[in-house]
PDB file of N, CA, C and O in Angstrom, chain B, residues numbered from 101:
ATOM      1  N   UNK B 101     124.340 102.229 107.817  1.00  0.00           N
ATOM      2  CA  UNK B 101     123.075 101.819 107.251  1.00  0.00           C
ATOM      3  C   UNK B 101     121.976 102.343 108.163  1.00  0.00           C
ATOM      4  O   UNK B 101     122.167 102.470 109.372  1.00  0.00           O
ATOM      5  N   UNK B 102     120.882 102.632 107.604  1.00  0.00           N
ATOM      6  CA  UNK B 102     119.791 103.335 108.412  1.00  0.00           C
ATOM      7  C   UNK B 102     118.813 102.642 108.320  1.00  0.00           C
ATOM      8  O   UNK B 102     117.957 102.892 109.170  1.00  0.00           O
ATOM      9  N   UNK B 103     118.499 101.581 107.380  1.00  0.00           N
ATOM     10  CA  UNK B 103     117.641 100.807 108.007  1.00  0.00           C
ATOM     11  C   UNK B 103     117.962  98.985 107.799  1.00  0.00           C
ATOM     12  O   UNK B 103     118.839  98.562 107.045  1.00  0.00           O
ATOM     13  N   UNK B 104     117.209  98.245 108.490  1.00  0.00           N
ATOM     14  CA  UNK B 104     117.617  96.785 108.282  1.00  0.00           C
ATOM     15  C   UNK B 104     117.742  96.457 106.916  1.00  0.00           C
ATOM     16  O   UNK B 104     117.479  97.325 106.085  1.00  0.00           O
ATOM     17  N   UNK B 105     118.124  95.270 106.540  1.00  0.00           N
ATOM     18  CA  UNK B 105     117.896  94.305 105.396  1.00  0.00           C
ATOM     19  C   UNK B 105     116.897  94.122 105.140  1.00  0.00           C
ATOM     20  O   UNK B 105     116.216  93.351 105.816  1.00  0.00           O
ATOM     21  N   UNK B 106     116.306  94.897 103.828  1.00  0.00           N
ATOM     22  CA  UNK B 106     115.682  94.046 102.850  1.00  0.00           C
ATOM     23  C   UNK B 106     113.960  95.183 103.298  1.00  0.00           C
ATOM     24  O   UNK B 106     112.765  95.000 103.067  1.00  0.00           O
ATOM     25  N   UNK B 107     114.697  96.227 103.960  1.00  0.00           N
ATOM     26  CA  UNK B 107     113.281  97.558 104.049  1.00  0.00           C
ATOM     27  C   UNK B 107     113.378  98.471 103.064  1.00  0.00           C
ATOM     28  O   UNK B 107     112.491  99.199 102.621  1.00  0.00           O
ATOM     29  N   UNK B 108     114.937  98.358 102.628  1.00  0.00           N
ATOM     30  CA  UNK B 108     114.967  99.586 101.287  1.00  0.00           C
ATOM     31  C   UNK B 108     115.055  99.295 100.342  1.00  0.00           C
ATOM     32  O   UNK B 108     116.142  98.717 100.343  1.00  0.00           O
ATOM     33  N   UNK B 109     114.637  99.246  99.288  1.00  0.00           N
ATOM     34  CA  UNK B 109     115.709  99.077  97.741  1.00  0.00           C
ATOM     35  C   UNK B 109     117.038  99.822  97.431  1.00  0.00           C
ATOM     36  O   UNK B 109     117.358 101.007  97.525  1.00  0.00           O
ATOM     37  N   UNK B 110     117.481  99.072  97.161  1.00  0.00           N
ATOM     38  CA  UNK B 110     119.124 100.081  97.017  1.00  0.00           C
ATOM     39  C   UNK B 110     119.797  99.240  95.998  1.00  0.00           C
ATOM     40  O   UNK B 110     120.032  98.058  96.247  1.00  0.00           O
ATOM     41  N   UNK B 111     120.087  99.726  94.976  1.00  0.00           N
ATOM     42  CA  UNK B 111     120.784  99.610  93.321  1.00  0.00           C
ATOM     43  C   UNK B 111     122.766 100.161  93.116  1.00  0.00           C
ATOM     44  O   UNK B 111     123.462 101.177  93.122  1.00  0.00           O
ATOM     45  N   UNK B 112     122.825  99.416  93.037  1.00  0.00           N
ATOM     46  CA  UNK B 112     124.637  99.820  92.735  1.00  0.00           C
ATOM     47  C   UNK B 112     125.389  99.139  92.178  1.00  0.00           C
ATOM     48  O   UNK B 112     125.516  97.923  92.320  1.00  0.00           O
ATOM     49  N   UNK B 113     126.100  99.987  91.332  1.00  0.00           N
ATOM     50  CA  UNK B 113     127.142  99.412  89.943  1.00  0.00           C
ATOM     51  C   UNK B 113     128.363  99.253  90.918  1.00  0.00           C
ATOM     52  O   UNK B 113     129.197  98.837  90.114  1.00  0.00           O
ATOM     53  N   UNK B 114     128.840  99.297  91.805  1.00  0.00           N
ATOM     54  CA  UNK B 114     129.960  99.393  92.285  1.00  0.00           C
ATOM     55  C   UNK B 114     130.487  97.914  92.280  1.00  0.00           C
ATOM     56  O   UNK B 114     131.709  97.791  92.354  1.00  0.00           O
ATOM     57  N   UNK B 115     129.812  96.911  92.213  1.00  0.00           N
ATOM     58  CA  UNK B 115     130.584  95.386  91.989  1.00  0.00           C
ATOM     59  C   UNK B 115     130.796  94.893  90.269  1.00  0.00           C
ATOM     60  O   UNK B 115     131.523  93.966  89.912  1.00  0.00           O
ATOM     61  N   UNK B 116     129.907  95.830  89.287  1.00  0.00           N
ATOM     62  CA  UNK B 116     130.360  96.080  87.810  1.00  0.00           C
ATOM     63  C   UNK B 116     131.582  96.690  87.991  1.00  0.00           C
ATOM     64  O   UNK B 116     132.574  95.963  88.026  1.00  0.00           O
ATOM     65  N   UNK B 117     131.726  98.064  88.133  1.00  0.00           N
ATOM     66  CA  UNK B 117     133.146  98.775  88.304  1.00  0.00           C
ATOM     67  C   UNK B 117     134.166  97.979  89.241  1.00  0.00           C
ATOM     68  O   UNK B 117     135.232  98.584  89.130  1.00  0.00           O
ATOM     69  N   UNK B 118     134.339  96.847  90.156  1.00  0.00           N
ATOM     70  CA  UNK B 118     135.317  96.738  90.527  1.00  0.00           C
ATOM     71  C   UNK B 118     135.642  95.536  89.396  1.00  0.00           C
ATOM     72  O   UNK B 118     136.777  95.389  88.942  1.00  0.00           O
ATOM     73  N   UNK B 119     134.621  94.780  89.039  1.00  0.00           N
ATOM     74  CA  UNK B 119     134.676  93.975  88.136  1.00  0.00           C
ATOM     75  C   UNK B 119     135.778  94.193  86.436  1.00  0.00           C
ATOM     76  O   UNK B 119     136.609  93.491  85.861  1.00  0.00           O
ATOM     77  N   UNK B 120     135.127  95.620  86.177  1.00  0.00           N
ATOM     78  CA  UNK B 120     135.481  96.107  85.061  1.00  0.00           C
ATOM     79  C   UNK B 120     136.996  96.478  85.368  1.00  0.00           C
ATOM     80  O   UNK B 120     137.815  96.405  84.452  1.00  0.00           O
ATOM     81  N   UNK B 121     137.378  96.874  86.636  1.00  0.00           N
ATOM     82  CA  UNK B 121     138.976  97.323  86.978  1.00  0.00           C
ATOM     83  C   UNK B 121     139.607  96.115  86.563  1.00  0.00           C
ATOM     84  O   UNK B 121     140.303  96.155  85.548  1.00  0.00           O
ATOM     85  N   UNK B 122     139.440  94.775  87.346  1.00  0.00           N
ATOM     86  CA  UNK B 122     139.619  93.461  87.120  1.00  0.00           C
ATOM     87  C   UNK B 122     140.111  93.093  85.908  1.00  0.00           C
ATOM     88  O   UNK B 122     141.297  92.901  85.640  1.00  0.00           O
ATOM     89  N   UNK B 123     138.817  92.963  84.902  1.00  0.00           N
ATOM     90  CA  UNK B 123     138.990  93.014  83.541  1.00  0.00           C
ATOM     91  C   UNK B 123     139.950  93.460  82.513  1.00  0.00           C
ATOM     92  O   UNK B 123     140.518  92.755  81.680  1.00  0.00           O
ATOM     93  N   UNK B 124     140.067  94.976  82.729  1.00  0.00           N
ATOM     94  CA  UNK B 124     141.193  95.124  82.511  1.00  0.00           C
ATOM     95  C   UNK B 124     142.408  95.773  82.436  1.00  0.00           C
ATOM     96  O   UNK B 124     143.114  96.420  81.663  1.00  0.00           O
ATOM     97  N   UNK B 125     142.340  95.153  84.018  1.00  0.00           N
ATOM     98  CA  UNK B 125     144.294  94.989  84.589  1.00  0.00           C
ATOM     99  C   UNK B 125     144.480  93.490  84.012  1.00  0.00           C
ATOM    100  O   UNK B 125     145.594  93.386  83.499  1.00  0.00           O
ATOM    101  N   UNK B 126     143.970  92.686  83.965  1.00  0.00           N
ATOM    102  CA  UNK B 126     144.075  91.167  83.380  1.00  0.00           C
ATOM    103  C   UNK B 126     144.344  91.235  81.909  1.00  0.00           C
ATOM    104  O   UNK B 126     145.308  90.667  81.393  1.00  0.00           O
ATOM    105  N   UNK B 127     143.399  91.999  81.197  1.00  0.00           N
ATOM    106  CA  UNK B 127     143.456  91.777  79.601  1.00  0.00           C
ATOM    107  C   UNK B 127     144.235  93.146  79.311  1.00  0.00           C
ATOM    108  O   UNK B 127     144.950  93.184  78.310  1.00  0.00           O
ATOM    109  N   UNK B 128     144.134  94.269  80.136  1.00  0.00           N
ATOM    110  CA  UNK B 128     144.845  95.135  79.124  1.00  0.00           C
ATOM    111  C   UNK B 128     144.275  95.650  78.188  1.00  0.00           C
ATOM    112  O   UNK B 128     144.929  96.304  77.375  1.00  0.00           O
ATOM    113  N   UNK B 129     142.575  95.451  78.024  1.00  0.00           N
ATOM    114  CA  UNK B 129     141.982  95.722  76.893  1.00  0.00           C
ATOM    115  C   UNK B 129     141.252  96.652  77.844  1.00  0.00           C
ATOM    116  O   UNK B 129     141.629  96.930  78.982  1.00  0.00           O
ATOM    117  N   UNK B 130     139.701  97.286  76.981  1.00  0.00           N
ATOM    118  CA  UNK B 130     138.932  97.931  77.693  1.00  0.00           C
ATOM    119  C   UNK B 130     137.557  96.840  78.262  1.00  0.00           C
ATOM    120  O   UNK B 130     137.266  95.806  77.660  1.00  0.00           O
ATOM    121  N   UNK B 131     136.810  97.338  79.556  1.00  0.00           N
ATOM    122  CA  UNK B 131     136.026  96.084  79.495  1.00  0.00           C
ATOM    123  C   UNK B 131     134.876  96.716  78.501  1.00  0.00           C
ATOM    124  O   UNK B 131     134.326  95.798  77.894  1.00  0.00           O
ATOM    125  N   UNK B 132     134.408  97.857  78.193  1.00  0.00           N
ATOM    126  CA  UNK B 132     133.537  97.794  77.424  1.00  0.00           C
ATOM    127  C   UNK B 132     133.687  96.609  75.759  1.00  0.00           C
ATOM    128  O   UNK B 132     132.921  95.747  75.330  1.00  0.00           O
ATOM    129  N   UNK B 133     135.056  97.142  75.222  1.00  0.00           N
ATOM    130  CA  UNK B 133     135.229  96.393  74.144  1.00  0.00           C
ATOM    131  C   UNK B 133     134.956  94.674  74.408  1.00  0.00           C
ATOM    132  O   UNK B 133     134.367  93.801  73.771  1.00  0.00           O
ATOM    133  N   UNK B 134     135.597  94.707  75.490  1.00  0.00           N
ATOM    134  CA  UNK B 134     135.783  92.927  75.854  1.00  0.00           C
ATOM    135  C   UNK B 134     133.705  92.587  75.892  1.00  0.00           C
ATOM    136  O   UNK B 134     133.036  91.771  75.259  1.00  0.00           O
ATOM    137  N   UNK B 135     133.407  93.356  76.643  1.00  0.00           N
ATOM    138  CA  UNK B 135     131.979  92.183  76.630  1.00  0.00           C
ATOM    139  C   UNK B 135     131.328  92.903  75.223  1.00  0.00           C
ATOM    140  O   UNK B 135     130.417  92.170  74.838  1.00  0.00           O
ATOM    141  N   UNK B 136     131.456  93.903  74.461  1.00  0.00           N
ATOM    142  CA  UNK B 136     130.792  93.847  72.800  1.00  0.00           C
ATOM    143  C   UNK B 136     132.020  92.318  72.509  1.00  0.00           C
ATOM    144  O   UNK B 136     131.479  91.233  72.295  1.00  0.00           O
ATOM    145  N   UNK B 137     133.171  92.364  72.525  1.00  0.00           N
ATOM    146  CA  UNK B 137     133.329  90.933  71.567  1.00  0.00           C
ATOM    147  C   UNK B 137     133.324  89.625  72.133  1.00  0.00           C
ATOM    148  O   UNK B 137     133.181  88.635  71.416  1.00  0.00           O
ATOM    149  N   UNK B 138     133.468  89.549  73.363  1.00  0.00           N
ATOM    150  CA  UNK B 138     133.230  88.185  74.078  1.00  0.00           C
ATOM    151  C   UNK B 138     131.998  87.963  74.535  1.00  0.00           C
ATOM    152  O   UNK B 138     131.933  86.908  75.167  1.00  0.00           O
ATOM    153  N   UNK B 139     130.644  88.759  74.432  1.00  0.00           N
ATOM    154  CA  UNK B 139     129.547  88.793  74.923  1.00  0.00           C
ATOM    155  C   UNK B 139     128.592  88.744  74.251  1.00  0.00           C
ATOM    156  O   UNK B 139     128.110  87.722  73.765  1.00  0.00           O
ATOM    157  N   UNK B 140     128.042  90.283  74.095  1.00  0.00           N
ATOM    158  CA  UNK B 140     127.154  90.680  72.908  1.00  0.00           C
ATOM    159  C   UNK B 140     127.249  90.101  71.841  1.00  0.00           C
ATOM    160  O   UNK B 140     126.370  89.325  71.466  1.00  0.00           O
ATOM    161  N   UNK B 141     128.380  90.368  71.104  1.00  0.00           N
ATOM    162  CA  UNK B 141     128.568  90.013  69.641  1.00  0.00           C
ATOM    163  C   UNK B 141     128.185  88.442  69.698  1.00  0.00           C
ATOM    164  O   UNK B 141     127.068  88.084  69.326  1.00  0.00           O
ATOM    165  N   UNK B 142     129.051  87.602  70.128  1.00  0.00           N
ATOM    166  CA  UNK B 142     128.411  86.273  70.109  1.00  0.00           C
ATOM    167  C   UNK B 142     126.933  85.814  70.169  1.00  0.00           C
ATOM    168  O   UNK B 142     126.264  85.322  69.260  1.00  0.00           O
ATOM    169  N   UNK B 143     126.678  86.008  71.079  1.00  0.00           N
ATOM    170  CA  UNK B 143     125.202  86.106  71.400  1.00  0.00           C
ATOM    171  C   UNK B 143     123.790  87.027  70.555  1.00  0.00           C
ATOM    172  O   UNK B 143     122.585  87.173  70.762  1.00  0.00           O
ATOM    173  N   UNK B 144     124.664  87.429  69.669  1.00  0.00           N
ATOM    174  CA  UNK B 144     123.345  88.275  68.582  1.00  0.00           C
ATOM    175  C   UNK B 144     122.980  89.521  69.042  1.00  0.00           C
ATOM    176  O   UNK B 144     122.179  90.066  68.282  1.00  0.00           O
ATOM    177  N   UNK B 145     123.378  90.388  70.341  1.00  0.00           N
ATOM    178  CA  UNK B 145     123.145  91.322  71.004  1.00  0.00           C
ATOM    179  C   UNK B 145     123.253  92.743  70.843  1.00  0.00           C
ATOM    180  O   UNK B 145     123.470  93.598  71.701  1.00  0.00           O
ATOM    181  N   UNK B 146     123.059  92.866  69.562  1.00  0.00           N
ATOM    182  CA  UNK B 146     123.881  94.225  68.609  1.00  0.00           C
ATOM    183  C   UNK B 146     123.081  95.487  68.786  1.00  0.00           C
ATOM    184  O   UNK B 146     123.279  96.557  68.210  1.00  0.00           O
ATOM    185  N   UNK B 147     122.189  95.217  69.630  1.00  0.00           N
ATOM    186  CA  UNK B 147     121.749  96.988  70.373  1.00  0.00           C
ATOM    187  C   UNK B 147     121.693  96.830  71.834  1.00  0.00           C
ATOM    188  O   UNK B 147     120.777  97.253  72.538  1.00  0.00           O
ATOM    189  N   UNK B 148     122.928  96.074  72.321  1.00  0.00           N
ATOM    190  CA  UNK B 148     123.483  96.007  73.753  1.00  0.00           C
ATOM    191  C   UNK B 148     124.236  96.878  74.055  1.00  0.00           C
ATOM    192  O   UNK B 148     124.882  97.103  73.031  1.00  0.00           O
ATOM    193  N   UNK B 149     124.706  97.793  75.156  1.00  0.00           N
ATOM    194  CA  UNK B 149     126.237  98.453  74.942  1.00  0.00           C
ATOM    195  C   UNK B 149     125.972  99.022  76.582  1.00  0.00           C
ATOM    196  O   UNK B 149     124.897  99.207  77.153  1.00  0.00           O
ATOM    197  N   UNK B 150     127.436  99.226  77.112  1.00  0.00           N
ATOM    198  CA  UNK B 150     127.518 100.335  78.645  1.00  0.00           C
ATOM    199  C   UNK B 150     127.203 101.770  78.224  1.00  0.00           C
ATOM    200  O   UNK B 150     126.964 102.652  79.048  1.00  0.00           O
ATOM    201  N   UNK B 151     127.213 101.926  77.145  1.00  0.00           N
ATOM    202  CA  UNK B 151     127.347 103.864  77.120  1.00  0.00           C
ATOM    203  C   UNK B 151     126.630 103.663  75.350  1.00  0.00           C
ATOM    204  O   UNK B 151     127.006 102.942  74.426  1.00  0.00           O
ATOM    205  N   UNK B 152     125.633 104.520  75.436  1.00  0.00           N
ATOM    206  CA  UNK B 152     124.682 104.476  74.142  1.00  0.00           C
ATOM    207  C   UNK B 152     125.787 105.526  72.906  1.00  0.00           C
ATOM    208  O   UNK B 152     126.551 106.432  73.239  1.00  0.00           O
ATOM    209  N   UNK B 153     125.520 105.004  71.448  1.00  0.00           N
ATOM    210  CA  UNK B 153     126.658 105.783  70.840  1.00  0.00           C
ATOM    211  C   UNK B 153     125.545 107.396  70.772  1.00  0.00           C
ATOM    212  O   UNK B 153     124.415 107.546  71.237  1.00  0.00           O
ATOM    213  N   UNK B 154     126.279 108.234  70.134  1.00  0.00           N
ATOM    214  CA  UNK B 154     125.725 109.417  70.297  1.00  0.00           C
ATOM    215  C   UNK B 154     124.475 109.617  69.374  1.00  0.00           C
ATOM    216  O   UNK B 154     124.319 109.202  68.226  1.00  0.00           O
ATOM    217  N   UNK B 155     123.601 110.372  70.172  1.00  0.00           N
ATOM    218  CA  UNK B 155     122.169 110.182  69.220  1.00  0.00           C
ATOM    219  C   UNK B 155     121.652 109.248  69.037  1.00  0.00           C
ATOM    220  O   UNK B 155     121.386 108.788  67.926  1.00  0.00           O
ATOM    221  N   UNK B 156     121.411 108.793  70.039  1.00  0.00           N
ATOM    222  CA  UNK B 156     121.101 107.095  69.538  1.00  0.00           C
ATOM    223  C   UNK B 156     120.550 106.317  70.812  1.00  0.00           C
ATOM    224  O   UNK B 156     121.166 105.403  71.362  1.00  0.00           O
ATOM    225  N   UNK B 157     119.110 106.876  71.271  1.00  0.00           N
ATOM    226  CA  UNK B 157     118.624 106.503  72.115  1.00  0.00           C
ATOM    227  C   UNK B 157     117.337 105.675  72.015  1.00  0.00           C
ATOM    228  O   UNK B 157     116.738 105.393  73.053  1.00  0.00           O
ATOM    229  N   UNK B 158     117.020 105.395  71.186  1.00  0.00           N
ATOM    230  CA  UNK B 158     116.058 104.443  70.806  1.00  0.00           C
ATOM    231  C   UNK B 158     116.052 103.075  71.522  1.00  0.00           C
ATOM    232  O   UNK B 158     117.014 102.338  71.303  1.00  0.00           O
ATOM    233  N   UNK B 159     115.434 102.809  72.048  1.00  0.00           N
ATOM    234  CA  UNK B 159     115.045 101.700  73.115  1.00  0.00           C
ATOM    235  C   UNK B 159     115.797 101.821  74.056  1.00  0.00           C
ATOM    236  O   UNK B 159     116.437 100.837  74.427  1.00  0.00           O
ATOM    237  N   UNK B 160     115.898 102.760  74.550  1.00  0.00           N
ATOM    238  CA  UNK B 160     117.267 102.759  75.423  1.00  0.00           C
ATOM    239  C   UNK B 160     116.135 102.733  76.982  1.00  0.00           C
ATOM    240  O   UNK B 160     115.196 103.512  77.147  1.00  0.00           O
ATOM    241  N   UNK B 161     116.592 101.538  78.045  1.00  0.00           N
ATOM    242  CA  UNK B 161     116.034 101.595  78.797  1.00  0.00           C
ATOM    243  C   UNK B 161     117.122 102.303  79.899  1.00  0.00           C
ATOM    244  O   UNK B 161     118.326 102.152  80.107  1.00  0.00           O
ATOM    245  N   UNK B 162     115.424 103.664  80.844  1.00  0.00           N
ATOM    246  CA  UNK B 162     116.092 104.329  81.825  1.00  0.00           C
ATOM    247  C   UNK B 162     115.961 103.887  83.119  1.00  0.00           C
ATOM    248  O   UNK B 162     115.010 103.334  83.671  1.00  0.00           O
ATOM    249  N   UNK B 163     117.352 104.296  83.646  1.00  0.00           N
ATOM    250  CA  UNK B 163     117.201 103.489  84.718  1.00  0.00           C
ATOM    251  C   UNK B 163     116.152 103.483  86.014  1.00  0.00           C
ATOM    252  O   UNK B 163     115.906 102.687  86.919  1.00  0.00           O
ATOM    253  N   UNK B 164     115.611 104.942  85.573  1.00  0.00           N
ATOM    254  CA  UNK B 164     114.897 105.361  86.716  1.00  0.00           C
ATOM    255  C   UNK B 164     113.494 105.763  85.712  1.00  0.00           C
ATOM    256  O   UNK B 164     113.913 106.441  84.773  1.00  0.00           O
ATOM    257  N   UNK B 165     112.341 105.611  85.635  1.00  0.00           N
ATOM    258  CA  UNK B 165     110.948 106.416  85.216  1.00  0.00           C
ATOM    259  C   UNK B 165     110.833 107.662  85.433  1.00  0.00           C
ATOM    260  O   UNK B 165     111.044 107.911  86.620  1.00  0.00           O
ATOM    261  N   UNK B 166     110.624 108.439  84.903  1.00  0.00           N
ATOM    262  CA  UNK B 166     110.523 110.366  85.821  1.00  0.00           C
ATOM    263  C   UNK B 166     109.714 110.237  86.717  1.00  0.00           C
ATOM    264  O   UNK B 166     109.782 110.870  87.770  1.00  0.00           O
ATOM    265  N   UNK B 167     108.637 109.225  86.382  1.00  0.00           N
ATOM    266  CA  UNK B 167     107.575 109.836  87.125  1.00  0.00           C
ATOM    267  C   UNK B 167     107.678 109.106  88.839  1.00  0.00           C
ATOM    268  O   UNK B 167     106.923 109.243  89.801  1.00  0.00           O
ATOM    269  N   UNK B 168     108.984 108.296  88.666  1.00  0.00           N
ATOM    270  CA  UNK B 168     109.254 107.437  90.137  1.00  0.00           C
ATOM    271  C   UNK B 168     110.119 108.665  90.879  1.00  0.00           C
ATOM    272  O   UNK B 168     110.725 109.643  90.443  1.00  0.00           O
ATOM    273  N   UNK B 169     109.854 108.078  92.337  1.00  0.00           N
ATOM    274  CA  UNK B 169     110.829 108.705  93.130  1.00  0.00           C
ATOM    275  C   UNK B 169     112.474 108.085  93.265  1.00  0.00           C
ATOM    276  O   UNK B 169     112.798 107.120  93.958  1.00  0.00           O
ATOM    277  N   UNK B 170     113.224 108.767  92.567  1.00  0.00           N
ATOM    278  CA  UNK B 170     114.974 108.287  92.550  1.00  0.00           C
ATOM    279  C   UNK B 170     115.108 108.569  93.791  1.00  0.00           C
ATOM    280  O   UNK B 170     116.249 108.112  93.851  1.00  0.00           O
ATOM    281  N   UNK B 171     114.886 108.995  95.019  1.00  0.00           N
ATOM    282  CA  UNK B 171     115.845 109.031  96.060  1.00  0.00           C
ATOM    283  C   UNK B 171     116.250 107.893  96.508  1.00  0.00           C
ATOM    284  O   UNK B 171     117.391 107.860  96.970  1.00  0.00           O
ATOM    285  N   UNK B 172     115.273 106.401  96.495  1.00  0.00           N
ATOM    286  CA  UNK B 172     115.825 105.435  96.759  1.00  0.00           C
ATOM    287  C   UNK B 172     116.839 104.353  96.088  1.00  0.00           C
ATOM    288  O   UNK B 172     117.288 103.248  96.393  1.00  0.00           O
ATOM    289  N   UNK B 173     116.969 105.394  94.862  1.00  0.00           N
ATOM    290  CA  UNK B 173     117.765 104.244  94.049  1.00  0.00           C
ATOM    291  C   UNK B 173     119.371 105.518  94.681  1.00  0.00           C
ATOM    292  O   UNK B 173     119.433 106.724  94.917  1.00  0.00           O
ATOM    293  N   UNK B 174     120.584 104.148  94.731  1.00  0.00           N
ATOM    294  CA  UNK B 174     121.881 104.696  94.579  1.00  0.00           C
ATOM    295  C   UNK B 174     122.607 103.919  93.092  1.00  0.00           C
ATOM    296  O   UNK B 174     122.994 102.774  92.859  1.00  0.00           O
ATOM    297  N   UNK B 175     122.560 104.970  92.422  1.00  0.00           N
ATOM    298  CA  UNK B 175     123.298 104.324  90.545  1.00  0.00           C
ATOM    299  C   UNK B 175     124.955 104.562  90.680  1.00  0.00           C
ATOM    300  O   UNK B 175     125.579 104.617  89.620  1.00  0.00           O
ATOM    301  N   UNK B 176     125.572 104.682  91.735  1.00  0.00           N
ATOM    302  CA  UNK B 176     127.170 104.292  92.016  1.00  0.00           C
ATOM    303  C   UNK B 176     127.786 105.672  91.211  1.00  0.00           C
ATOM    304  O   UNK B 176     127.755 106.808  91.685  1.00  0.00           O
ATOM    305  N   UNK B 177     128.461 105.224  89.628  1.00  0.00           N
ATOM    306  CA  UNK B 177     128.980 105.963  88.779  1.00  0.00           C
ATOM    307  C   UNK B 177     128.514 106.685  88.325  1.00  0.00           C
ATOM    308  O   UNK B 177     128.967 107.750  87.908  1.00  0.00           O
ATOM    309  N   UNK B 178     127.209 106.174  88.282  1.00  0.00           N
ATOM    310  CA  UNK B 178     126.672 107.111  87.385  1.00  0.00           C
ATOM    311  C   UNK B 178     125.188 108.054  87.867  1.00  0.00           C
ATOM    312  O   UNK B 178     124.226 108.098  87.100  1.00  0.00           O
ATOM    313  N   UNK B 179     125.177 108.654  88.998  1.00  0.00           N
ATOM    314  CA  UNK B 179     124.820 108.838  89.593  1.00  0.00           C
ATOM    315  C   UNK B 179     124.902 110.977  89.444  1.00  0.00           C
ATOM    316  O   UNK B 179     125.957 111.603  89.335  1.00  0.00           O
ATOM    317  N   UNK B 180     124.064 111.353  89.471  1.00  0.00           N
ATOM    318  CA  UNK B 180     124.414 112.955  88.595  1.00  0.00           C
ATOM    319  C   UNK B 180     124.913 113.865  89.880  1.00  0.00           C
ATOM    320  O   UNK B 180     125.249 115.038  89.713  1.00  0.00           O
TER     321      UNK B 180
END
């Protein structure tokens, strides 16, 4: 680490992804499917999703603004 606690912002999926491994080695299912039917769907959430379907970016919030500086964000997986 290069600087103390709580001087940088720093962003990371890496406790989603160990989460999602979790998920499913337990269910055997996928976790995307599991939180559309144990999550979203219940909850009314029907333009929720991990991965947007194709063409289909309409409200889609980014994680980063262009016009911000990304060097301080780390996005884990998904990270280019």
């Amino acid at each position: 680490m290069t600087t103390g606690p709580y001087q940088r912002a720093l962003y990371s999926n890496e406790a989603f992804e160990i989460l999602a491994y979790a998920y499913e080695s337990i269910t055997g299912g996928s976790f995307e499917d599991g939180l559309k039917k144990d999550m979203f769907e219940p909850l009314g959430m029907d333009r929720s999703f991990l991965h947007p379907p194709p063409a289909d970016d309409r409200n889609l919030l980014r994680p980063v603004p262009p016009d911000v500086d990304d060097t301080l964000w780390d996005l884990g997986a998904l990270a280019p």
